[in-house]
N, C-alpha and C positions, 0 to 999 in steps of 0.2 A: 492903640494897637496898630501894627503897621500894614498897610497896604499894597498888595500884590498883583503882579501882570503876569500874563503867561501865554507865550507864544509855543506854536507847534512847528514839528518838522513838517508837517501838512500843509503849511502857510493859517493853521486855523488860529484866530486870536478868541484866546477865552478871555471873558469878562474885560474886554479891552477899552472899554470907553470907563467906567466906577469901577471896575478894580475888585479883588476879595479885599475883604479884612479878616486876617487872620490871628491868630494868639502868638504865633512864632513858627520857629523854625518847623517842630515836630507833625501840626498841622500844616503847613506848606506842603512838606516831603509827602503827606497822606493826600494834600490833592494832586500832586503833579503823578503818584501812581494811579489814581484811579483816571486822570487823564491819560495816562497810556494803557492803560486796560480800555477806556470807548475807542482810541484810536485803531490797537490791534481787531479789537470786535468791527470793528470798521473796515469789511472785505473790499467793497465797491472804492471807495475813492483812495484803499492803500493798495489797492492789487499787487503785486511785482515789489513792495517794498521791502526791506529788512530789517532796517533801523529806525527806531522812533525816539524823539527825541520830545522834552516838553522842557521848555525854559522859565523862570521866573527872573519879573525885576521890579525893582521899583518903582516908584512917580519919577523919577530923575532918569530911568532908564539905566542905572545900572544895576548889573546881573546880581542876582541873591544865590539861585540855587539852578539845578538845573539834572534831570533825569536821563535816564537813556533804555532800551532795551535794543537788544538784536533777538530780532526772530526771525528761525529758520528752519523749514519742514521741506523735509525730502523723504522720498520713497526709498526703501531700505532691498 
């Protein structure tokens, strides 16, 4: 099974030293959302931000997959 890296728009590195092992593709995409769901829940060190991003790659360092959200609350 192949092994996965994943950096944040935070500078945060998950699991950056061993890596996940995942089954593939469909489990990657299920961790890279719920890394942007701690990230949003994460007030203090995103304050002021919009966009959250969470990237996956390889042992080789090239890119696999890669997530996004914009969020944006305003008073109506």
């Amino acid at each position: 099974m192949p092994r996965y890296f994943i950096s944040t728009s935070d500078k945060a590195r998950v699991h950056e030293k061993e890596g996940l092992v995942l089954s593939g593709p469909e489990e990657l995409a299920q961790v890279l959302r719920q890394t942007l769901a701690t990230m949003l829940h994460d007030e203090d060190r995103n304050k002021g931000r919009t966009v959250f991003t969470a990237n996956a790659h390889d042992a080789y360092g090239d890119p696999i997959m890669n997530a996004r959200v914009t969020m944006e609350a305003r008073k109506l």
